[in-house]
C-alpha positions in Angstrom: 25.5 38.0 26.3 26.1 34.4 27.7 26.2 31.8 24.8 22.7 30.0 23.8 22.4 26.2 24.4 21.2 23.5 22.3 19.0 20.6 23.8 18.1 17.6 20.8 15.6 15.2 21.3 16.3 12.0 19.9 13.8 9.4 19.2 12.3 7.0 16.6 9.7 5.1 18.2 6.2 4.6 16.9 4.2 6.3 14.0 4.1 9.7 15.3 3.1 13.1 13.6 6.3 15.1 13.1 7.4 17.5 15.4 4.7 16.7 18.1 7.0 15.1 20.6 9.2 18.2 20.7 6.1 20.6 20.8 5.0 18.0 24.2 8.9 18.0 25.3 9.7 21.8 25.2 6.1 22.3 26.8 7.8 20.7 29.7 10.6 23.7 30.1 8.0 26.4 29.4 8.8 29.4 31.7 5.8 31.5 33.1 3.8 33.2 30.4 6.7 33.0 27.3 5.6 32.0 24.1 6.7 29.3 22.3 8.8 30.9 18.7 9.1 28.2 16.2 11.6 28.7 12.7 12.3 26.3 10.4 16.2 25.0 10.7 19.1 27.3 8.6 21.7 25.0 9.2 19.8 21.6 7.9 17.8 23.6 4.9 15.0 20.9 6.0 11.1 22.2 5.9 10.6 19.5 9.0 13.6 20.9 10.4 12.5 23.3 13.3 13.9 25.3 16.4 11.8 26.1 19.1 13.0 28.4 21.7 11.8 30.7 24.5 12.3 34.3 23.6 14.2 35.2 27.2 15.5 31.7 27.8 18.7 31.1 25.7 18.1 27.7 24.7 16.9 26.4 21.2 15.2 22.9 21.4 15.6 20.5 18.3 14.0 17.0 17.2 16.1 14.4 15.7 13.5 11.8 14.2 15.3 8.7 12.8 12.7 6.1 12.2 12.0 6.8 8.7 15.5 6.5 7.8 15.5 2.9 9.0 13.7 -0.3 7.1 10.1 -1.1 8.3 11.0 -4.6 10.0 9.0 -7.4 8.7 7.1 -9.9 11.3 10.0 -12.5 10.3 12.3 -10.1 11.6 10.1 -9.8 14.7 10.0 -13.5 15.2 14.1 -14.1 14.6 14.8 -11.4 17.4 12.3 -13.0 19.7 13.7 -16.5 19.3 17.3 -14.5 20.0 16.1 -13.0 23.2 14.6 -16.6 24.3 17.5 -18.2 24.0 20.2 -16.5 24.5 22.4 -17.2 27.8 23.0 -13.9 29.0 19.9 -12.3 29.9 20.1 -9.1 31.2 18.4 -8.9 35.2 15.4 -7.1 33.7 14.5 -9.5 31.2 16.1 -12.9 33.2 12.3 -13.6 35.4 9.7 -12.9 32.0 12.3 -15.2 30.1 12.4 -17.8 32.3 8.6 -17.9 32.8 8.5 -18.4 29.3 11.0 -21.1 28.6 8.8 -23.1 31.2 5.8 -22.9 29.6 7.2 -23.3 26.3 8.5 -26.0 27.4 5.3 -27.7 28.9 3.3 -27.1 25.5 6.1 -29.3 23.8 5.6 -32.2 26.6 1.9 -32.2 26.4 1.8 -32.0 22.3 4.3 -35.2 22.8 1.6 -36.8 25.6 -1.0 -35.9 22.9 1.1 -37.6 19.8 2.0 -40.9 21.8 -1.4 -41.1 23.8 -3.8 -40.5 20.4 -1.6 -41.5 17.9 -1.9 -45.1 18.0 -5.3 -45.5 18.2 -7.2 -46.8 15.3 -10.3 -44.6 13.6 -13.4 -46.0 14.0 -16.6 -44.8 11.4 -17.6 -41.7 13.6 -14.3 -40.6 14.6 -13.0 -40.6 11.1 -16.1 -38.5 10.1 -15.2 -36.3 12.8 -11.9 -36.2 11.7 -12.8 -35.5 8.5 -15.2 -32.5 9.4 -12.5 -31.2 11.8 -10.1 -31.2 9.0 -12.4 -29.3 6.9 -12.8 -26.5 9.7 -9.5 -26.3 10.4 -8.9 -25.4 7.0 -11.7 -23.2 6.5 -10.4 -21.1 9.8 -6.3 -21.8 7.9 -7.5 -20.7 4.8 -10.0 -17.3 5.6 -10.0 -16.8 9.5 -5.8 -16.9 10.1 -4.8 -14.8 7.0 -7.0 -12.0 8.3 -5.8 -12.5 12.0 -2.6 -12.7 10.8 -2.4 -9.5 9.0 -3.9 -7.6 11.7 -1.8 -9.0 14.2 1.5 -8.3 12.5 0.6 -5.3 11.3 0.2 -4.3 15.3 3.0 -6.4 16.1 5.5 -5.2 13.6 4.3 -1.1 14.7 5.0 -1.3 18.1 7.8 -4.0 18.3 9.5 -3.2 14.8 
């Protein structure tokens, strides 16, 4: 009787339902008409612990799921790592052209809010503009104050799942 083999799938992305990506994985290996045999885990004493094996194949399949063990990252943690992969010097080849691309047009929003401040700043209010400053003002808070918080949460609540 040759010895049986061990094959662990490690992983930690996303929110995912336990054991499904080893259920899709060993799917993958499935030899012609076997059924799948699932037990939970001696060695780890762990109810989410499972083997899944082939009855004629030899080889005992295993999940490894780490992402609960970590800390939920928070969007600040999000934006730090960003600004890290912006700016740092040695970019990997992958990442060097999407970087790049973005430097330049980061850079062209600061030159044109610049153009904006020195070619508007100066000029003095007259009676309509400052009541359309005023009501501008007032809209930009409304949308600060009700439409960003809401935006916000949604976004970073997408943002932080599938970046974090």
């Amino acid at each position: 009787m040759s010895p049986r083999k061990a094959v662990v799938l490690v992983h930690g992305m996303g929110n995912q339902v336990p054991l499904t990506s080893i259920r899709e994985f060993v799917e993958i290996f499935k030899p012609n008409n076997e059924q799948l045999y699932s037990s939970p885990d001696r060695i780890m004493g762990d109810f989410e612990t499972r083997r899944f094996s082939y009855s004629k194949e030899g080889i005992d399949y295993y999940e490894f799921y780490w992402a609960h063990l970590m800390k939920e990252p928070t969007m600040s943690d999000i934006i730090i790592w960003s600004f890290k992969l912006i700016f740092c010097k040695d970019l990997s080849d992958r990442a060097r052209i999407p970087i790049y691309i973005l430097r330049v047009l980061l850079s062209a929003l600061v030159v044109y809010i610049g153009y904006l401040v020195i070619h508007y700043g100066n000029k003095i209010l007259e009676a309509n503009e400052l009541i359309n400053a005023v009501l501008s003002g007032i809209g930009i808070f409304l949308v600060y104050k009700i439409l960003f918080p809401a935006i916000k949460s949604m976004l970073s609540n997408v943002i932080v799942q599938s970046m974090g």
